[in-house]
DOZA-288454 format. One record per residue: x, y, z of N, C-alpha, C in turn; residue in three letters. Coordinates in steps of 0.05 Angstrom, whole numbers, plus 5000, padded with zeros to 4 digits. Each point is the difference from the previous one (the first is absolute). Example, Ala and Ser with C-alpha at 12.3 -4.5 7.8 and 13.67 -1.06 7.14 Angstrom:
BEGIN
526448865156498250245000501850245000Ala 499350214986501650245001498550225014Ser 
END
This chain:
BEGIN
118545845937502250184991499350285007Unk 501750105010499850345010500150204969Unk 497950034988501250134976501650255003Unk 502249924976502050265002499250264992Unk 500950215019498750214990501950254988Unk 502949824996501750254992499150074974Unk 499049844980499650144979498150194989Unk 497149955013498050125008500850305010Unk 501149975016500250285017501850194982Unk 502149874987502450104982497850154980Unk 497749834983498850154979498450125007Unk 498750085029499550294989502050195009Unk 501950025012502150204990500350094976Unk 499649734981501150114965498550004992Unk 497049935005497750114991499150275004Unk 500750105034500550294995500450254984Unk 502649934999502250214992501549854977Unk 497249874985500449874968503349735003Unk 500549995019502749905007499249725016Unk 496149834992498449955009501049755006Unk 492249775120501650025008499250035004Unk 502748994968500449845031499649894986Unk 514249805005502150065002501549974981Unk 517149274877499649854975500950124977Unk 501649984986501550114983499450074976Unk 499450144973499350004984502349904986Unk 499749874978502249904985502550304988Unk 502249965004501350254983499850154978Unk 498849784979499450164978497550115010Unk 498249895014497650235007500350324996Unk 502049985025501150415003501150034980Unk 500849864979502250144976498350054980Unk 498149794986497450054980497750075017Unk 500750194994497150205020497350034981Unk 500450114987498750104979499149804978Unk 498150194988499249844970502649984979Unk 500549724985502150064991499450084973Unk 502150214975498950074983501949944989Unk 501849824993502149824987498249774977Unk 500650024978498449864981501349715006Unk 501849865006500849755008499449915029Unk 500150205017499849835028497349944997Unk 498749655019499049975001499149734970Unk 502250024986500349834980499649735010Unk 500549744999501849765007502550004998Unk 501850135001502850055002499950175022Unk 499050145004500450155021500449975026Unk 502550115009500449875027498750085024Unk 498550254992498350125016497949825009Unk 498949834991498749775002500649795021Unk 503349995011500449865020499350065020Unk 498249955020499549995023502450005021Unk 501749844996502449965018502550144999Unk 499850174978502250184996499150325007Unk 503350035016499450245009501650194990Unk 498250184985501650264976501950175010Unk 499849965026503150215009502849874988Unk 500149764999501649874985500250004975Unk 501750284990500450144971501249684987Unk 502049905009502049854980498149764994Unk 497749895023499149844990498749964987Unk 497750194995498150084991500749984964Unk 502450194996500050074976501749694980Unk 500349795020501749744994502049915009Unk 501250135016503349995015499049705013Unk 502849924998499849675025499250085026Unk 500250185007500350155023497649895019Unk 500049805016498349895016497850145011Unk 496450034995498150215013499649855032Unk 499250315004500149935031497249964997Unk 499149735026497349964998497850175009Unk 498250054990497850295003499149985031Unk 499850255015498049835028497550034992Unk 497649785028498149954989497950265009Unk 498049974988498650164990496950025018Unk 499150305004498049915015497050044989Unk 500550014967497649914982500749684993Unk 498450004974498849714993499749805026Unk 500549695004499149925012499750005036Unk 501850265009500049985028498050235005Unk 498450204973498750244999497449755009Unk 500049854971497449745016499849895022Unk 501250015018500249895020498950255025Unk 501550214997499450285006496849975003Unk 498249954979497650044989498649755019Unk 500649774993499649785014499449985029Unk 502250125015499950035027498250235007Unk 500250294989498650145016496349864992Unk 499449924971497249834996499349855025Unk 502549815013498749865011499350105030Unk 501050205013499750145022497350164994Unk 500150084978497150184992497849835004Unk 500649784987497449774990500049855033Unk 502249935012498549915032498650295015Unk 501050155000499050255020496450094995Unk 500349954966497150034987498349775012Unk 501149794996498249765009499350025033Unk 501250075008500049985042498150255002Unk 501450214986497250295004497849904979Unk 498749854982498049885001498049905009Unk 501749845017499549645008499250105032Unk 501250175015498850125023498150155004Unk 499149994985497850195010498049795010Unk 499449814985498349735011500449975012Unk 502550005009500649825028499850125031Unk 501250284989500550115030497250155004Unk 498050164980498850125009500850284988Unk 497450225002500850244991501750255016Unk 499349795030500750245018502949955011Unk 500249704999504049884993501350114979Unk 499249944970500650044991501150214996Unk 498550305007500350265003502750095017Unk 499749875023503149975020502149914981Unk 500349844984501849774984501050204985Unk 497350124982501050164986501850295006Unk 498550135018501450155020503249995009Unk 500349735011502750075012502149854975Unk 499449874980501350004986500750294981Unk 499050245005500150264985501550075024Unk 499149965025501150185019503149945001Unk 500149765014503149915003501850024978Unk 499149984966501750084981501350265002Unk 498550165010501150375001502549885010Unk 500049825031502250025018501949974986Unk 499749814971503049804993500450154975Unk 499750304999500250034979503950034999Unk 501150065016503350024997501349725002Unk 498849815013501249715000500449934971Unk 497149954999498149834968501250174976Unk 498450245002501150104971503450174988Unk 500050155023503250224999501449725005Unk 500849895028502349815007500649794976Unk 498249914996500149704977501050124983Unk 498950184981501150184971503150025004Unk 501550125027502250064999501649845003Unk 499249755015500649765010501549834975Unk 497350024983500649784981501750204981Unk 500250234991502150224989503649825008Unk 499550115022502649935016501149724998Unk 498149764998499949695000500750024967Unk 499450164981500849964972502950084994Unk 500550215029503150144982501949775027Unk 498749915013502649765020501849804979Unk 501350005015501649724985498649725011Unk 500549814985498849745010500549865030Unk 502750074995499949885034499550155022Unk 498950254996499950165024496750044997Unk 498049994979497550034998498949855021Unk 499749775008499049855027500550165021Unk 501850125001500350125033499050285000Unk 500150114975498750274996496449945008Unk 498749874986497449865004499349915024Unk 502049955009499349915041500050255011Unk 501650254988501450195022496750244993Unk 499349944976498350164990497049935013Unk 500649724993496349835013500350125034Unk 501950025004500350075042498750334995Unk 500450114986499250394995497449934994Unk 499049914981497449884992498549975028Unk 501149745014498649915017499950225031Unk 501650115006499750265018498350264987Unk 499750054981499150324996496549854992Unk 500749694998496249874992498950015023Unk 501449895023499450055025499750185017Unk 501650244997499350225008496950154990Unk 499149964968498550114988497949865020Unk 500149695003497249925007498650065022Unk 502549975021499750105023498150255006Unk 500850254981498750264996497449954991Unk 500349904977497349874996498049955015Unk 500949805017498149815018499350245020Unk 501850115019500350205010497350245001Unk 500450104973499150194991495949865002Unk 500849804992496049844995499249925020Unk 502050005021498849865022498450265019Unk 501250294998499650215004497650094986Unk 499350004981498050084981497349794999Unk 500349845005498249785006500049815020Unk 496749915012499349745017499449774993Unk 502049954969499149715004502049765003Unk 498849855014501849725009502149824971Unk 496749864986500849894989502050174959Unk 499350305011501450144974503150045007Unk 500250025030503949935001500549835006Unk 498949815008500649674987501349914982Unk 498150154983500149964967502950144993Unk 499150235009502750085002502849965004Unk 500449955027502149825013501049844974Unk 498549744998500049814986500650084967Unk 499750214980500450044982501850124992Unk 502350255030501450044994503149865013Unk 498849775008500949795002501949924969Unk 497649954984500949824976500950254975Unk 500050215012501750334986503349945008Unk 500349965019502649995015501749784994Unk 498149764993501649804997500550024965Unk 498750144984499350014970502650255001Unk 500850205016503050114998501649975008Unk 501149735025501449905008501449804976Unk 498849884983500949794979502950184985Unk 502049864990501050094991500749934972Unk 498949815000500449814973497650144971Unk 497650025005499050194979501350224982Unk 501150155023501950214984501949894984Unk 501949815012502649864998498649914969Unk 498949805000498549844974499950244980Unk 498650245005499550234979503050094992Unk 501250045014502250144992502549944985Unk 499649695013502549844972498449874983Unk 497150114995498749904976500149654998Unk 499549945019499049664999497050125007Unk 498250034971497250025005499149704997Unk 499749864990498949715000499850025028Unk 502849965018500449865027497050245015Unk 500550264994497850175016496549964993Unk 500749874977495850014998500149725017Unk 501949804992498849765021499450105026Unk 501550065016500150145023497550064997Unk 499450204991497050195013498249774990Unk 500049824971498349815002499249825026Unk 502549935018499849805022498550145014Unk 500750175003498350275027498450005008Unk 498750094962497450014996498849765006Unk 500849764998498449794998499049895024Unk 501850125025500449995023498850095012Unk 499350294987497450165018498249894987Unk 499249964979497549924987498649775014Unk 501549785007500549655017498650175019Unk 501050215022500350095023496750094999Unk 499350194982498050125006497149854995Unk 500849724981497849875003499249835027Unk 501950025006500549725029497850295021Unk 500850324996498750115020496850024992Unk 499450054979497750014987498149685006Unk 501449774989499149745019499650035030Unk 502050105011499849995027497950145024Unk 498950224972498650305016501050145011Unk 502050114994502050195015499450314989Unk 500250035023499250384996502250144985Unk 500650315007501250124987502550025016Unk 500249945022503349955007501749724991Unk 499249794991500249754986501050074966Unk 497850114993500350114974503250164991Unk 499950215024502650085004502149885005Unk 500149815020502349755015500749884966Unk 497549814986501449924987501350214972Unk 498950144996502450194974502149955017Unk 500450205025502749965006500949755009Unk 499049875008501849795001501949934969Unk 499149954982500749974975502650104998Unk 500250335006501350194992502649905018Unk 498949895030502949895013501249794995Unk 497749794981502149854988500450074977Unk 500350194984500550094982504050055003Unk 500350075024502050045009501849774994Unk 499049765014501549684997499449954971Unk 498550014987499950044968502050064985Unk 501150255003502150154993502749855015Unk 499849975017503349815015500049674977Unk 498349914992500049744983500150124973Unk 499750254987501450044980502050085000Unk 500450205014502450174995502049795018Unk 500749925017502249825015500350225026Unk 502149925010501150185028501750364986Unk 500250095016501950324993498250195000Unk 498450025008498250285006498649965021Unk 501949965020499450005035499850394999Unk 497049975019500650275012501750065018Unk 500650235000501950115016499850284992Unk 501150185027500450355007502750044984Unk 498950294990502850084980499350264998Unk 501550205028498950314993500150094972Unk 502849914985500150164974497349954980Unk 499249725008498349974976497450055007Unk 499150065024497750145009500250284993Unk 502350175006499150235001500050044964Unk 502149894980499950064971496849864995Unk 499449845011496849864989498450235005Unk 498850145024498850085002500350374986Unk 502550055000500250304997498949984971Unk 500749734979499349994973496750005002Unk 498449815014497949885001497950265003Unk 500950165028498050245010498650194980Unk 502350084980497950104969497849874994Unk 500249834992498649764995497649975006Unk 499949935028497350045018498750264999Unk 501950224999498350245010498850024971Unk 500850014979499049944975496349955001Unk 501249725003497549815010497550175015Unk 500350095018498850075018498550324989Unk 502250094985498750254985498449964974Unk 499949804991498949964981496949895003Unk 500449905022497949795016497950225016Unk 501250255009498150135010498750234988Unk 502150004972498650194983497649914981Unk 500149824995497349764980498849955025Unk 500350045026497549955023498450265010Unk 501150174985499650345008498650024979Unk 500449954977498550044970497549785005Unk 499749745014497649914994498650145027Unk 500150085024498650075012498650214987Unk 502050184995498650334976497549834985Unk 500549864994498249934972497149845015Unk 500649885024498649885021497950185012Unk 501850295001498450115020497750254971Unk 501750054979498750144989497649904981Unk 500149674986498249934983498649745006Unk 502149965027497749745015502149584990Unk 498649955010500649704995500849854975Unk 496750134970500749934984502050094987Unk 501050154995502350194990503249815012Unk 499249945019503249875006500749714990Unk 497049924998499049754989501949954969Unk 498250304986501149994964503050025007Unk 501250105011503050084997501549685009Unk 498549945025500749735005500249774971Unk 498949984995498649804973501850044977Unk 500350285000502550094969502449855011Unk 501050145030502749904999500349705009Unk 498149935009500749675000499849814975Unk 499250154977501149924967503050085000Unk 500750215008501850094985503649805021Unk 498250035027502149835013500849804991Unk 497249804997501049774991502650014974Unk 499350124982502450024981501850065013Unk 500350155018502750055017501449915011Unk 498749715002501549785013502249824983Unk 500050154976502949814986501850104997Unk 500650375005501950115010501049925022Unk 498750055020499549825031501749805003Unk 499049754988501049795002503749964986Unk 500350234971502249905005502150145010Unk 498750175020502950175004501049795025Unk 498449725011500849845008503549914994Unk 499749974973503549964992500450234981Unk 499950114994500350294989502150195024Unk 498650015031502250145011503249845005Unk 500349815006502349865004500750114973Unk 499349874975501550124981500750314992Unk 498750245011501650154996502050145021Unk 499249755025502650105017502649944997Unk 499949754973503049884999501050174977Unk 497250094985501150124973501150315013Unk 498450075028502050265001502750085015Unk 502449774989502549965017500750094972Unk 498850084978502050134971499150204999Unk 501350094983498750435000497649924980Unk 496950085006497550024990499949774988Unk 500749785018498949784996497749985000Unk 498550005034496550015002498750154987Unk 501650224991496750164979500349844969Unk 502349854998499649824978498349844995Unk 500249785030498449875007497050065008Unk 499850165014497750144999498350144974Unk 501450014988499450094967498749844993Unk 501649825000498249694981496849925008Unk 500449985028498249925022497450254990Unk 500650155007497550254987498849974975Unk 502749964981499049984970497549825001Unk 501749705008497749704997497950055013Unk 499450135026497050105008498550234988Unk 501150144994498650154978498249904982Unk 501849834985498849794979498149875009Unk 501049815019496749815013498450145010Unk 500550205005497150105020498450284981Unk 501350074981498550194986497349914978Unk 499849754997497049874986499249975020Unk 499749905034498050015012498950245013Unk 501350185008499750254999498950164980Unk 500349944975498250214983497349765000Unk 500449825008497449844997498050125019Unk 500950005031499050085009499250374998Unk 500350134987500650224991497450044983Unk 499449814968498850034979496749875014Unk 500649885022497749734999499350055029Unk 500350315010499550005028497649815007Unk 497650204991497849885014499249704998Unk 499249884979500549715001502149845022Unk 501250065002502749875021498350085022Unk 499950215008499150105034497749825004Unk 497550114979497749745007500149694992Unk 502149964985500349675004500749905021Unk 502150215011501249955030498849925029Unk 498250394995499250075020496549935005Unk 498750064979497750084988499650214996Unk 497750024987498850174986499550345020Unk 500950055028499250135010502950134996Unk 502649874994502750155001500650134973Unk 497850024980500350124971501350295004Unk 498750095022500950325002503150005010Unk 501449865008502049965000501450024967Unk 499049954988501750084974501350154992Unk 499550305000502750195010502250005016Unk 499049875024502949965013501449814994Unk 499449754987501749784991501250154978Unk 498950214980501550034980502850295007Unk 499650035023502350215010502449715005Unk 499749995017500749705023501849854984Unk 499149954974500449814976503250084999Unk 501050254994502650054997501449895024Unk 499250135024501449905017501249825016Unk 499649644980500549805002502950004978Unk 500050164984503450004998501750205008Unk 499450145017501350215014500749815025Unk 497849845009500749815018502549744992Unk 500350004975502249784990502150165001Unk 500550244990502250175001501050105025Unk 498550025024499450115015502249745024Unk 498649854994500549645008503750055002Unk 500849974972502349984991501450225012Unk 500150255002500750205009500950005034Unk 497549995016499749895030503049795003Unk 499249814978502449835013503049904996Unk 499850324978502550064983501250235026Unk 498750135013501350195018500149895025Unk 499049734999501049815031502949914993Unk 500149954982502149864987502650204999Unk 500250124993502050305010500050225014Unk 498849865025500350155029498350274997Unk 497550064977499350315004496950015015Unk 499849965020497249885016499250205013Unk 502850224997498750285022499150174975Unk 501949974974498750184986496549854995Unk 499149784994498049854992497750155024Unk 500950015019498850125032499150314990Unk 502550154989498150244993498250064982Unk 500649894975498849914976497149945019Unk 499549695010497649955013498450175013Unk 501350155028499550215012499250154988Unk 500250134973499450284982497449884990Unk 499849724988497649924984498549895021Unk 500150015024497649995024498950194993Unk 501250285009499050215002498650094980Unk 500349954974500150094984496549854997Unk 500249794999497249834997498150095016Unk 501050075029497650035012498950354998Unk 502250164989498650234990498850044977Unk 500849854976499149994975497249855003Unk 499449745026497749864997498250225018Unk 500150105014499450245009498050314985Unk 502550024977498550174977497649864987Unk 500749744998497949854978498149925007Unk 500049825029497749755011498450254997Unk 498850205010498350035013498450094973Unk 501050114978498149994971499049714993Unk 503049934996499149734981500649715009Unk 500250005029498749725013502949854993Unk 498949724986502349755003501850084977Unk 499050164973501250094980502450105010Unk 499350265021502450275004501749765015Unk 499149785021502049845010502149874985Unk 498749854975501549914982502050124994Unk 499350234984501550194990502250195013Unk 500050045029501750075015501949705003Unk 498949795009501749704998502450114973Unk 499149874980501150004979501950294987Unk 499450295005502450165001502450025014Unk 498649935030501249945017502749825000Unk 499049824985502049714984502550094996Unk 498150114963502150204990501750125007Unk 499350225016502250175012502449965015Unk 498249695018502249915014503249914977Unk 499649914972501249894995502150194986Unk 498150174994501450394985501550035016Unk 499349995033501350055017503349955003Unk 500449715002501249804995502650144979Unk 498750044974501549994979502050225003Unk 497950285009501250195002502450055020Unk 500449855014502150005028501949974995Unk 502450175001502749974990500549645017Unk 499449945021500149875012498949694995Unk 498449944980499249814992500050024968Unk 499950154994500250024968500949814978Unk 502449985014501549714982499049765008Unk 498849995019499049684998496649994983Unk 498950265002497350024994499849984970Unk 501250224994500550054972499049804977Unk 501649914999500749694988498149835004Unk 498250035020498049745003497350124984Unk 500050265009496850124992500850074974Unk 502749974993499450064966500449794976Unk 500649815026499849684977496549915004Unk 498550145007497250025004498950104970Unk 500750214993499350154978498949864975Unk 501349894987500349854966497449675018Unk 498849965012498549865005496550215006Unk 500650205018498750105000498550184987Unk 501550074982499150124968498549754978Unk 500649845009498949824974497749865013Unk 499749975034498549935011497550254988Unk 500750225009497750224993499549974973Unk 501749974982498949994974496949884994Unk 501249705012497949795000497850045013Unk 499850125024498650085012497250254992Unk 501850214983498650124977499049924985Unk 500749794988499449854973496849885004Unk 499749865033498149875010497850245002Unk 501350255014496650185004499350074968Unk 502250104985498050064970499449784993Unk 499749825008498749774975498249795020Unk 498750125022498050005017500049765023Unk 498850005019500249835022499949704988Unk 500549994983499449654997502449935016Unk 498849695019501749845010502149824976Unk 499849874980501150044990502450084980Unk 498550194988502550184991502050125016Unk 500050085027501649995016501549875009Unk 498949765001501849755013501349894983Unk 499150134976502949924972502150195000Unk 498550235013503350204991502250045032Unk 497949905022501749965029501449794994Unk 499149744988501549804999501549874984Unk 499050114971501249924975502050214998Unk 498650284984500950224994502350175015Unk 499750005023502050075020503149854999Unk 499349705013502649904989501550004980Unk 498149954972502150054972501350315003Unk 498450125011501650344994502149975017Unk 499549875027502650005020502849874985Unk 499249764982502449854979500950104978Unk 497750164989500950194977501950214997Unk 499050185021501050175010503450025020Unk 500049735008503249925002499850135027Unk 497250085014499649995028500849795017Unk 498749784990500849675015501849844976Unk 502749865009501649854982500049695004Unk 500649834986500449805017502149955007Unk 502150255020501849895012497950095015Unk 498850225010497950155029497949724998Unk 499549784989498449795003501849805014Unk 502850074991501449665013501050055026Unk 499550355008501550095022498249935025Unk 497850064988497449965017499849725008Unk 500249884982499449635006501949925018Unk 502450165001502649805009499550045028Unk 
END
């Protein structure tokens, strides 16, 4: 399986510029009960707020009228959010196992190539993979049904030309810069299975009318495909162009994969209009990408060249804690964007939807985050060992910025969703700059710390940024301030833990006990915001 890299590349954009880079409907009452409710009956057993299937724009029904409810559309939390989670796990968990499992096999000095041009050739796809698909599947959520197949063919054809143009440059560019045989081989051969992994049109198609079941099978077969594939090369003794053949191979039948679920209607085919609207949307996007990507490559060299190896080491070590948590924002904006592209055909529908979506990550992700927060050092050396203890300051900066990355998440793909990608572009653009002058003032005193700490304002700002923009305001608004009444009670708890001392513990009673009751008490979380979530 060619792992996907749109999502990857997407977070750190919104890890950036806090809007945190590696592309489904919320139910109606979602956008209408936004908020905590403070009604002493709702949430009763009478309460109709409680129906999952009823949609509250429907005054007459709601309040008892015969008046027939219109049925809710579906939703891109509860079980298609699992699925969201499911699929990107299992692309993580094969990609982890193959970058494992090769190093035995190929050698250190293959391996090194492997590793190499899989970093290299990603740069190329960053407008295919990450910008194209996001808008793709946007556009695949607001189609009508019978015209979504042909949109998906006309779109996989833009995909498949601007993947091929990238690789070409690619290859191009390495063949110029380097003498080796078997590294554009490898080459050749890998962006091979890039081209055929944005030619598919059916991945998107699956994401966007929210048949997730039908999409994790899919990447399950894939996967299983390359997996089959790569043992047969590993049996076989096959070097590092083999290694390559088979991922991609997978990835091309990944293609015929997608034609046995999805059926016929997303034949490619040329469609100026929908090339040039794909890409004029998409180009923010990428350049995004690309600025974000060279500004966190400008900040680790600084830090490279001023305090040496180990120093990039500790910073390394913090944020690959803090990533990992990052990955369940990640995963569900899998069905998260479809849903707020359908939700934004009403006036502030998606920041409705998007509201919700922020709130519920807030919640899950603020106990592991102050966990990692209260319990730096322990964590780093259980992880890392005992030599990453000094890392403990920077995990405890870092620590916040795994929900700036959930907010951040939601945000990114709340302004894909209503066409604002150029404003997202300046916003980005500003918090490049901004990072690599602020990491600038700092690295050179205080090493991986001032890095951190430039990261993480940096976040921030981006999102101040955001708010403050006559131009995004109304969609922002509303999301970063259905954040609040979680975030306050999160810190409470969080307080509660340093005065009454590092015990593991007593913490883990007030992250996990104490926190929730206050979220129920407090009429923060209801159980209609429980049945909304499940549905």
């Amino acid at each position: 399986m060619q792992p996907s890299r749109a999502h990857s590349v997407a977070q750190r954009v919104e890890r950036a510029v806090g809007i945190s880079p590696s592309s489904e409907t919320f139910p109606a009452a979602l956008a209408v009960a936004l908020g905590p409710s403070r009604h002493p009956q709702l949430g009763s057993p009478r309460s109709r707020r409680l129906d999952a299937g009823r949609d509250l724009r429907n005054t007459a029904a709601v309040i008892g009228a015969p008046e027939p409810l219109e049925p809710a559309p579906p939703a891109g939390l509860g079980g298609r959010a699992v699925h969201g989670i499911l699929a990107l796990g299992l692309e993580k968990t094969v990609a982890l196992g193959i970058a494992l499992y090769l190093p035995r096999h190929l050698g250190l000095a293959d391996y090194g190539r492997y590793a190499f041009l899989l970093s290299y050739l990603g740069f190329f796809q960053a407008l295919p993979d990450a910008a194209l698909e996001a808008v793709l599947v946007a556009r695949l959520a607001r189609a009508a049904a019978d015209e979504a197949g042909a949109l998906a063919g006309r779109g996989a054809r833009v995909r498949l030309a601007v993947s091929l143009v990238g690789g070409i440059a690619g290859l191009a560019l390495l063949a110029l810069a380097v003498h080796d045989a078997e590294l554009l081989c490898g080459g050749v051969v890998g962006a091979a299975g890039l081209v055929a992994s944005a030619a598919t049109p059916y991945r998107a198609l699956l994401r966007a009318r929210l048949r997730m079941s039908a999409y994790v099978g899919l990447l399950a077969a894939q996967a299983a495909l390359a997996v089959g594939l790569l043992a047969a090369v590993v049996v076989a003794g096959g070097g590092l162009v083999a290694v390559f053949a088979a991922v991609s191979a997978a990835a091309v039948a990944g293609v015929g994969l997608g034609r046995l679920v999805v059926g016929p209607g997303a034949r490619l085919a040329a469609d100026r209009a929908v090339r040039r609207g794909l890409i004029a949307e998409a180009w923010p996007l990428a350049a995004s990408t690309l600025a974000v990507v060279g500004a966190q490559q400008v900040l680790q060299l600084l830090l490279l060249r001023l305090h040496g190896a180990p120093e990039v080491g500790l910073l390394g070590g913090a944020r690959k804690l803090t990533e990992a948590i990052g990955l369940l924002p990640q995963a569900l904006m899998v069905s998260v964007l479809p849903a707020l592209s359908l939700a934004a055909a009403t006036p502030a529908g998606a920041a409705g939807a998007a509201r919700a979506a922020a709130r519920g990550l807030v919640i899950a992700l603020l106990p592991p985050a102050a966990a990692l927060a209260l319990w730096a050092e322990p964590v780093l050396t259980g992880f890392f060992g005992p030599s990453f203890a000094a890392a403990a300051p920077v995990l405890r900066v870092l620590a916040p910025a795994t929900l700036l990355g959930a907010t951040g998440a939601v945000l990114t793909n709340l302004l894909v969703a209503v066409g604002r990608q150029r404003t997202l572009l300046r916003v980005t653009a500003g918090a490049a700059a901004g990072m690599i002058a602020l990491g600038a003032a700092l690295v050179p005193t205080y090493g991986a710390l001032g890095a951190a700490v430039a990261f993480v304002a940096v976040s921030l700002a981006g999102q101040v940024a955001l708010l403050a923009l006559s131009a995004t305001r109304a969609e922002v608004a509303p999301v970063l301030a259905a954040t609040v009444p979680p975030l306050a009670l999160g810190a409470g708890a969080v307080a509660a833990a340093v005065a009454l001392g590092p015990s593991v513990p007593v913490g883990a009673a007030l992250l996990l006990g104490a926190y929730p009751a206050a979220l129920c008490l407090t009429g923060t979380v209801t159980r209609a915001d429980l049945a909304r979530w499940r549905a």
